[in-house]
N, C-alpha and C positions, 0 to 999 in steps of 0.2 A: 617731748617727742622730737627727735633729730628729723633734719631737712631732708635724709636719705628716705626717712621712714614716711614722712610727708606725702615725699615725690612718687614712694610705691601704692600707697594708698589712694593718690589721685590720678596713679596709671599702671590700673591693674593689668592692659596688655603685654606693657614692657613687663614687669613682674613675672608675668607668665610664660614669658619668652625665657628670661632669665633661668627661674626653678627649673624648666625641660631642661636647659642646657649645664646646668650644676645641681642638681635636687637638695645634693648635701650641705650646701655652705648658703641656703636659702630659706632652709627648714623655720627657724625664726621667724621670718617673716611671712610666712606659711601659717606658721599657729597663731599670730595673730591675727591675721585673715579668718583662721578657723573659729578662733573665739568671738569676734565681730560680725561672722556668721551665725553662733548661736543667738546673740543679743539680739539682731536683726529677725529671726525666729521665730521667738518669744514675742515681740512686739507684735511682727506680724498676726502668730494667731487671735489675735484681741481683736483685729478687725480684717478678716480674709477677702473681704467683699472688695477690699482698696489695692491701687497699684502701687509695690513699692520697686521706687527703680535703682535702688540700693541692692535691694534683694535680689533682684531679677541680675546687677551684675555681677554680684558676689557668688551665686549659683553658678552662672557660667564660667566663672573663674576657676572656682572650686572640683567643675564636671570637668576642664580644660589639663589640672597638672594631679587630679586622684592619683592617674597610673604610678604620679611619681613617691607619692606617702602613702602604700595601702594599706598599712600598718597602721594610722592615723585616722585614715574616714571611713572604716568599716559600718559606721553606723549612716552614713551619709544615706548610700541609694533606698535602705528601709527607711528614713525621714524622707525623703522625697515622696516615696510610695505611700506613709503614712499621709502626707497633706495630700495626696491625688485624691485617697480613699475618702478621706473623711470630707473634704470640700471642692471635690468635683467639679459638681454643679454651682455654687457662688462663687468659683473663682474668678476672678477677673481673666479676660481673655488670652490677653499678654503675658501672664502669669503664668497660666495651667500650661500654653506652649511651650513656654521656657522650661518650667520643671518636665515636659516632656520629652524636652531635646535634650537636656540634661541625662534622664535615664535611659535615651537612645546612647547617647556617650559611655555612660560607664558601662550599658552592655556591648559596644564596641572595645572595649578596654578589658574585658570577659572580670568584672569588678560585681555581676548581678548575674543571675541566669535566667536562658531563656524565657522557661515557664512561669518564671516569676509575671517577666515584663507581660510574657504574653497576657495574662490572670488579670494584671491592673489593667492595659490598655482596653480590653474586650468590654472593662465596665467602663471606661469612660466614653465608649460609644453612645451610649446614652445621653452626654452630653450635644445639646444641639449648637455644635459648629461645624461644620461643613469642611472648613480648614481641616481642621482637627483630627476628623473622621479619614480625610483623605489622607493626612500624613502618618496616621497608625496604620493602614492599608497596606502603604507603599513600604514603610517600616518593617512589616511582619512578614511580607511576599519578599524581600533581598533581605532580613536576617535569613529565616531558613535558608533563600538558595545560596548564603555563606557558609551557614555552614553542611550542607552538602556537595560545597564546590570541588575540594579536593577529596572527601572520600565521603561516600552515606555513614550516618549515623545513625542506626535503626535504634537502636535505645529511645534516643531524643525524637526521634520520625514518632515512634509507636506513641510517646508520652503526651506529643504536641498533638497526631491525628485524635488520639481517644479527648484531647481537649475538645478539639474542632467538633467533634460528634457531640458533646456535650453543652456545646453554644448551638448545636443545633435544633435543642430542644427547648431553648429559652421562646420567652413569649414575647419579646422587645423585635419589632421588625427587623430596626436598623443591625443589631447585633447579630441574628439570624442571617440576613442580606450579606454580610461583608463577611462571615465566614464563612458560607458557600463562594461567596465571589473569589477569595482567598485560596480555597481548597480547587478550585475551578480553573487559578490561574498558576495553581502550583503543578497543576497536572498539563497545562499546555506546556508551560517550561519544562516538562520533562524531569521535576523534582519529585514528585508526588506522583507518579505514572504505576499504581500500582492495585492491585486489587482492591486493597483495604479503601484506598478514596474514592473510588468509582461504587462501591457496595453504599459507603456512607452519605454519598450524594444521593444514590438512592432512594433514600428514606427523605429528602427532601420534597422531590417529587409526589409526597402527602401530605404536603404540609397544610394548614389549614392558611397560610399567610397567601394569599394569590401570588403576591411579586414574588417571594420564594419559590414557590412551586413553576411558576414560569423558566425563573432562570435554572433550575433544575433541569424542567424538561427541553431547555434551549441546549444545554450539555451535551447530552445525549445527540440530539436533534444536527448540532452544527450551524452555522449559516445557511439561511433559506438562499441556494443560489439563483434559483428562477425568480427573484423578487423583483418585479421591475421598481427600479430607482427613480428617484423625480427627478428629469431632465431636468428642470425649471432647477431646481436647489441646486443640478452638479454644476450647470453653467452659471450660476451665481458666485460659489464658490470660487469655479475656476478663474473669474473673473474680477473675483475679490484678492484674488494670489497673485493674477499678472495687473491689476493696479499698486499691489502692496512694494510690487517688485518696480515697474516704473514710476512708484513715486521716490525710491529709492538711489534707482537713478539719475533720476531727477535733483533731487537734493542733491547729492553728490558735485554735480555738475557747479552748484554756486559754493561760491568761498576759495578757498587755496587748496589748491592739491598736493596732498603729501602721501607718503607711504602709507604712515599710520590711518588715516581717513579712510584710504583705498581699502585695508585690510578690514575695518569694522565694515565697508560695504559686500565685501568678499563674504563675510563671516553672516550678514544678515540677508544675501540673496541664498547662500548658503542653507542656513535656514526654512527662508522662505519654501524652496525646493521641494528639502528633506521632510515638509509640512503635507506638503503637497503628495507627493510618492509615497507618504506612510496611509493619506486614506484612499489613494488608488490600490490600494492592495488587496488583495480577497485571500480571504482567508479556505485552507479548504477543509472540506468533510472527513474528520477522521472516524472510524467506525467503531474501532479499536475499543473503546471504553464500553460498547454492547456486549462486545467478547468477555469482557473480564466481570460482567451480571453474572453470581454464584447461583442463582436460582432464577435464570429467566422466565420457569413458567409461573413462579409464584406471584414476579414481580406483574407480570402480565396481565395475569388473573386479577388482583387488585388494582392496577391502572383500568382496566375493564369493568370493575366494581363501581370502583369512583367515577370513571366515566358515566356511567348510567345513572349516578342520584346527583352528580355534579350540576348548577346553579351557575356556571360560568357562564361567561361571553362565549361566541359562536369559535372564535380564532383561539381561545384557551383547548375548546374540544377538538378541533383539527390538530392539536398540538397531542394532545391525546394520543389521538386514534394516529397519527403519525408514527408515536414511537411504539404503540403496538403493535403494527403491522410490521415496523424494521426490527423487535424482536421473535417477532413469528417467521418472516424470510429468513432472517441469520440465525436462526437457532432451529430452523424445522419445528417448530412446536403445534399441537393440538389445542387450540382455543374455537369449540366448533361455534359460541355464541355469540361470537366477533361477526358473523358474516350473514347472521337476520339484522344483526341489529346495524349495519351497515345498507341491509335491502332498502330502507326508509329512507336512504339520502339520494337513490341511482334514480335521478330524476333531472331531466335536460335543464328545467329551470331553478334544479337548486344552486346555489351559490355554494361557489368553488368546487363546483362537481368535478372538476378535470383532476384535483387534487385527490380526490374520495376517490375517484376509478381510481388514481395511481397508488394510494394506500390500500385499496383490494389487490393491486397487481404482486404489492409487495410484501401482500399478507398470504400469497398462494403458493403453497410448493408441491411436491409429487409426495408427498404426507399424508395431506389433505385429500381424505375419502371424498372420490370425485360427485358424491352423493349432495353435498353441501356446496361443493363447487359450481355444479351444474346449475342449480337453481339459481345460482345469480347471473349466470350466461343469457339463461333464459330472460331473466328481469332486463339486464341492458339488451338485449336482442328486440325485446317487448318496446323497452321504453324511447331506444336511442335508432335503431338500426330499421328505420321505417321508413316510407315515402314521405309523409307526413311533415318530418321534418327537414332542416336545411343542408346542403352537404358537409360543413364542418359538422354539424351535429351528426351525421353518420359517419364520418372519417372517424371521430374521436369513439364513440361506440365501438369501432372494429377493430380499430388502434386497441383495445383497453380489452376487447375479449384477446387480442393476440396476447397481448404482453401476460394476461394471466395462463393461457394456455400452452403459451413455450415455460413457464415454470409448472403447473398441471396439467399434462395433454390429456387425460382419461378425462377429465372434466368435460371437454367436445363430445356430442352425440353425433352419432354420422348423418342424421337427420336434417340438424342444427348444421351441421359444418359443409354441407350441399346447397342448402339453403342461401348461407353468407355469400358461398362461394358464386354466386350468380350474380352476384352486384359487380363482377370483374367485370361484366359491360358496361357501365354507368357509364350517363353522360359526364359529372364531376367527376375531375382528376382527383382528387381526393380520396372518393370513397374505394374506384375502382383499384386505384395504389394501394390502400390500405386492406382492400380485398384479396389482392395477390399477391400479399406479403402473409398472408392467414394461410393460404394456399400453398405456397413457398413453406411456410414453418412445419406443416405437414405431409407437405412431398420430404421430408429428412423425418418424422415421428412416424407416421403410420401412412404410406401412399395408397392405401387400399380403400379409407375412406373416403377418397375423394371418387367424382365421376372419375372415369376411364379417359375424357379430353383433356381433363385438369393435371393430369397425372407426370404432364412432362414429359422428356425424355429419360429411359434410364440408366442409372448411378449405379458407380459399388455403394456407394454408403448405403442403398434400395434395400440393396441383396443382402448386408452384411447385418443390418440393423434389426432388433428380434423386437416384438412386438410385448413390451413387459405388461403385466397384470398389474392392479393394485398389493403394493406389498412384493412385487417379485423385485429383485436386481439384477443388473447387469454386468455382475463383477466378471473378469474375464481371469484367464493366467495366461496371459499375454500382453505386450504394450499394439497397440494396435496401429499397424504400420509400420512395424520393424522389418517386415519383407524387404524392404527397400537396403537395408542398409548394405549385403553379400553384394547387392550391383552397383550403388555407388563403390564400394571398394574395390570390383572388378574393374568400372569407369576409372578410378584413379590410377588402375596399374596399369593400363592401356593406355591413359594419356602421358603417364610416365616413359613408356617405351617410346610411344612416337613420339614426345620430343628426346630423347636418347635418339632414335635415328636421325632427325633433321637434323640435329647437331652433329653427327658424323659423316650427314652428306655434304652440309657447311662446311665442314672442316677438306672435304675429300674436293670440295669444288673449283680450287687453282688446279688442281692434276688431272680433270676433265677437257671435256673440249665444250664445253658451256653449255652440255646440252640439260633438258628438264630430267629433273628426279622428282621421280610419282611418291609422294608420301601418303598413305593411308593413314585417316583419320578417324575417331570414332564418329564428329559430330557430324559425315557424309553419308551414315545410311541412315534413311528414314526408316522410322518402323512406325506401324499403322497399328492404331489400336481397334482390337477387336472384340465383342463381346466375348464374355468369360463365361463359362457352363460353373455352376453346382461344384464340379469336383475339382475345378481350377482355384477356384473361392478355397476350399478347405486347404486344398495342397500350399496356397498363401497363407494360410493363418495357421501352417504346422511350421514354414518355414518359420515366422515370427516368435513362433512361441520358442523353437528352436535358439534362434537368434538372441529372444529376453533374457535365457536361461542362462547363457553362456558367456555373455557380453556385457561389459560394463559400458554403460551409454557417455558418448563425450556432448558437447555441445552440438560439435558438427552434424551427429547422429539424429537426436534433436529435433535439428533443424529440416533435415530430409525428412523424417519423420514427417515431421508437419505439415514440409509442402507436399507430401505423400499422400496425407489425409484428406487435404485441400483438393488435392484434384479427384478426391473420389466422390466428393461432391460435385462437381462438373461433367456433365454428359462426358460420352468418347468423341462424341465431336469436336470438343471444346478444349482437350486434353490439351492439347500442344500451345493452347494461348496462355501465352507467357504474362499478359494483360490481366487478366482475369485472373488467373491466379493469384497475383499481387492482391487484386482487389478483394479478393474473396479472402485472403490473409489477413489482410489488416482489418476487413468485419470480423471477421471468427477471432482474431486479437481482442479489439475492440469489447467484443461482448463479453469476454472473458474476463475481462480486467475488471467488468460491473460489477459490483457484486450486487447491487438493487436498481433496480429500475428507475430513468429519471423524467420528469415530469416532459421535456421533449418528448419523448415515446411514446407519448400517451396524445399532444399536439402537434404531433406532426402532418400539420398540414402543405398538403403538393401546390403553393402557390406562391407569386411572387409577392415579396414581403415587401412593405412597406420603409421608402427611403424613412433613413433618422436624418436627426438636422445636419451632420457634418456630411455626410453621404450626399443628403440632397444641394447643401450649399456648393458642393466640390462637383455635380453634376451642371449648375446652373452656368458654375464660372467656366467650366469647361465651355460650355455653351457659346458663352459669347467671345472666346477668341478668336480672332477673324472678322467679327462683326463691327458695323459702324455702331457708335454710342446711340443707345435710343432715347426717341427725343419724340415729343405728342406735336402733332398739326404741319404743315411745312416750314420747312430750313428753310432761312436766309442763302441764298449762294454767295454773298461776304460776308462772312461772320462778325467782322468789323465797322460794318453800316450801320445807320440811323435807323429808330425806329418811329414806326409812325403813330399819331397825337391819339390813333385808335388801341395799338397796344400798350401808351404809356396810360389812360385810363383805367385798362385792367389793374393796374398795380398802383393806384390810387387808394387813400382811403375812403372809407362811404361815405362819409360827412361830407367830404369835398365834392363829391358829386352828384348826391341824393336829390337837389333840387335838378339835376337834368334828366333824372330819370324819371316818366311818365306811367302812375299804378295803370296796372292791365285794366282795373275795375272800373276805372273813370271811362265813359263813351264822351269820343270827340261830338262838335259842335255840329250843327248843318251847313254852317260857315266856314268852317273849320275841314268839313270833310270835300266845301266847293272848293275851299286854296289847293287841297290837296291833290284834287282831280285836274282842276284847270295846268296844274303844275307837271304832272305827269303828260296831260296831252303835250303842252309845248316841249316840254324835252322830247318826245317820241318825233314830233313835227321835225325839230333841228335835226334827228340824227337822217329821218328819211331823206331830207333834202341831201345832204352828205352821202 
């Protein structure tokens, strides 16, 4: 064996540097590497259970220059895959990772295919290492988003999903868990955002595995964002990231200062930060994947099923009855036995009731025969909306009939909605707010059921709004509030002119004698609004229809539109406040953009909230600017004086003085208590004489 051949065999890095850089003039000592690889092999499987670290470097050596001989180790990546298969589970730890980064290699080197690697790694989850598991996870979520980086590959998409579907039905938790977790995180990335994965999560959502089924229906579900957080854990946290960070600078501080030093400190605050800002992040609700349920009522109906013989924890069936209610909102569906078996939770003292009203609110839509609706109006009106109880417990009660009844208004009896409607006096701000906001949602539904004093002032929207039956609609052939558009365009030619004149009396005003030129404006006449008759109403709603027909709408149009619409909510009093208007824009925005109801809605309580720790610490410090530092019992007037032999005993220890201090329990002597009196007269005697 020559000294060259020596030196490559006891530095296989250099070698491998080598081969990349010339494959062909290295080949030779390539095959002998390959053949010292089988030896090593062979040996090995006689005793798989042992680490060989021969083996372990000759593998990575071999996974490091494949791309450069493929002609040569075409049998290589199925001997890899054969020792995964057959010895798993006794592999030594060190060992099985190696041959698994190994086959991560050649399928970067496209030396294996996908399905292959996928098929082996999915069995050796099974294997209990923790390592392991998480590095085929991370492995399998950035191969595919590889390769559908530059273009999809539905072929490979369709072959690996119908894989994914099919570890779904295994009975191994861990393998179950990581390929929904998988298919979960292919669809946040935007790789997998497609019918087919959202139908196959699905079916997880029944799974008999509880953690399966949870993380399923947490899919669907989103982040809980009204969860309150554990102060206590966030300020640990935070406070474990600015130590991390001043001990860092700290260290820094001893030794020599050089560039190099500066920059690993740069690179580890760095860090630090990036730690920090990744778990302030909230993630938000996308709804999106309800949309793409091929059969929401089917799914429904069986989430429903299982909900009723289900044996879970209380928080697995909230999780439930959650996403069936946001399939029923987002889909309009008829599920009428959702809403008895819901009557048994609407009870002030059950636990997370604010949650259960808000899943009734968002299991109600104008669908729903207000037959079934009604009776639960009635149960929270019974249960929650009573003297009996506290005022948040009525606020939340009236809060929760609203919110269902601006998605179902037929659901309201005029009976019931007369009724509520009298708690507008209440002594709590709470209830009374929450009451005339009931009130408010049906001066725009139906103003006729309310009394005649409730009734407001009146609106176009009053006039204009028809009173639909169950089952009727309101489709129009018109955009509603297109009247407007023929006067802003008149408003614009008029303001066009008067500034054409101003500018021609600017231009004419060196050849005057300085006297004023009267320009007419539009914005100088007032015009007062007037109530409208019946036949005023129609002749607007012909111009519109007029207008829809003939007109391609721009943004501008729009937007008139809209604040057209806005004010027909608004008394004629109120017309010209330019305030209100805004405000009334941005709620009717606002509600629009919901598409379900959020658990604030439902507690919105009219009171002031209680400070949190940084609110109240930045309250306290405000506090004392300006103040003297406080201090118990009276100041010295030189802060630099002695003290006296009475306050240095305070701050003695007790041993040192415990023999001068005399128990209460002990009664002085008769003797004892003559010194004491005789002693007291003469002092009294000296001071009289003085």
């Amino acid at each position: 064996m020559t000294a060259k051949a020596v030196h490559f065999a006891t530095n296989l890095p250099h070698l491998q540097n080598l081969m990349k850089r010339d494959p062909f003039s290295y080949r030779d000592e390539f095959l002998k590497q390959w053949q010292y690889y089988h030896s090593l092999m062979q040996t090995f499987e006689l005793q798989p259970t042992k680490y060989n670290a021969k083996l372990d470097e000759i593998i990575t050596f071999l996974a490091q220059v494949s791309h450069c001989y493929k002609e040569d180790v075409t049998e290589f990546p199925e001997q890899l895959g054969d020792l995964l298969k057959n010895y798993s589970t006794v592999l030594d730890r060190t060992m099985r990772m190696t041959l698994v980064k190994a086959l991560i290699m050649l399928r970067n080197k496209e030396l294996i295919s996908a399905t292959q690697v996928l098929q082996l790694f999915f069995k050796l989850l099974r294997c209990e290492d923790k390592l392991l598991r998480k590095t085929i996870y991370q492995y399998i979520v950035s191969d595919i988003k590889n390769v559908n980086q530059k273009h999809r590959n539905p072929k490979l998409n369709a072959a690996l999903q119908n894989f994914m579907f099919s570890m779904l039905q295994e009975t191994n938790t861990v393998t179950v868990k990581t390929a929904l977790d998988i298919m979960v995180e292919l669809y946040r990335r935007n790789i997998w955002k497609d019918a087919k994965t959202v139908n196959v999560i699905t079916t997880a959502c029944f799974s008999k595995i509880t953690k399966v089924m949870v993380a399923a229906l947490k899919f669907f579900l989103g982040p809980d964002e009204s969860e309150e957080k554990n102060e206590s854990s966030d300020s640990e946290e935070e406070g474990d990231s600015k130590k991390k960070a001043k001990d860092l600078i700290l260290g820094h501080r001893v030794g020599k200062k050089s560039r190099k030093r500066q920059r690993k400190l740069d690179k580890a605050l760095q860090a630090v930060n990036k730690h920090k800002k990744k778990k302030n992040n909230k993630e938000i609700f996308d709804s999106s994947a309800l949309h793409l349920v091929h059969d929401p009522q089917g799914f429904s109906e069986k989430l429903l099923k299982q909900l009723e013989k289900t044996t879970e924890r209380f928080e697995v069936k909230l999780m439930m009855i959650d996403l069936i209610s946001r399939l029923i909102g987002i889909h309009k569906l008829l599920l009428l036995n959702f809403y008895p078996f819901m009557k048994r939770f609407i009870q002030p003292h059950q636990r997370e009731v604010t949650r259960l009203l808000l899943y009734l609110a968002q299991g109600s839509h104008e669908v729903v025969p207000p037959d079934a609706m009604e009776d639960i109006l009635m149960t929270i009106a019974n249960n929650f909306i009573t003297e009996r109880n506290s005022g948040e417990v009525m606020g939340v009660g009236l809060n929760a009939v609203r919110e269902i009844c601006s998605r179902c208004p037929l659901a309201m009896s005029e009976d019931l909605l007369k009724d509520l409607a009298q708690y507008k006096g209440h002594k709590d701000k709470t209830v009374f707010m929450a009451a005339r906001s009931l009130i408010q949602l049906y001066r725009h539904h139906d103003v006729k059921m309310l009394h005649r004093k409730d009734r407001g002032k009146p609106t176009e929207t009053q006039k204009e709004v028809k009173v639909l039956k169950y089952g009727e609609t309101g489709a129009k052939s018109f955009i509603a509030g297109a009247e407007v558009i023929p006067e802003r365009l008149e408003k614009e030619t008029d303001e066009k002119q008067d500034q054409e004149e101003w500018e021609s009396a600017s231009e004419e005003e060196d050849d005057d004698d300085g006297d004023w030129v009267d320009v007419h404006h539009s914005s100088d006449e007032e015009t007062e609004e007037k109530d409208e008759t019946p036949e005023e109403v129609a002749e607007r709603q012909k111009i519109a229809e007029e207008v829809s027909s003939t007109r391609i709408m721009t943004d501008e149009d729009f937007r008139a539109i809209s604040l057209q619409q806005i004010s027909k909510d608004l008394p004629f009093a109120k017309r010209a406040a330019s305030k209100a208007r805004k405000r009334k824009r941005e709620e009717m925005e606002e509600k629009q953009n919901k598409e379900l109801p959020s658990l604030g809605d439902i507690e919105l309580v009219h009171k002031k909230k209680a400070h949190d720790r940084e609110s109240r610490l930045a309250t306290v410090m405000a506090g004392r600017e300006g103040r003297e530092k406080f201090a118990h019992g009276p100041q010295k007037l030189n802060p630099f004086a002695s003290t006296s032999n009475k306050q240095k005993l305070k701050k003695k220890a007790f041993n040192m003085v415990k023999h001068k201090i005399r128990s209460g329990k002990v009664k002085r002597s008769f003797r004892e208590k003559q010194i004491a009196l005789r002693n007291s007269l003469l002092k009294k005697s000296k001071k009289s004489k003085f």
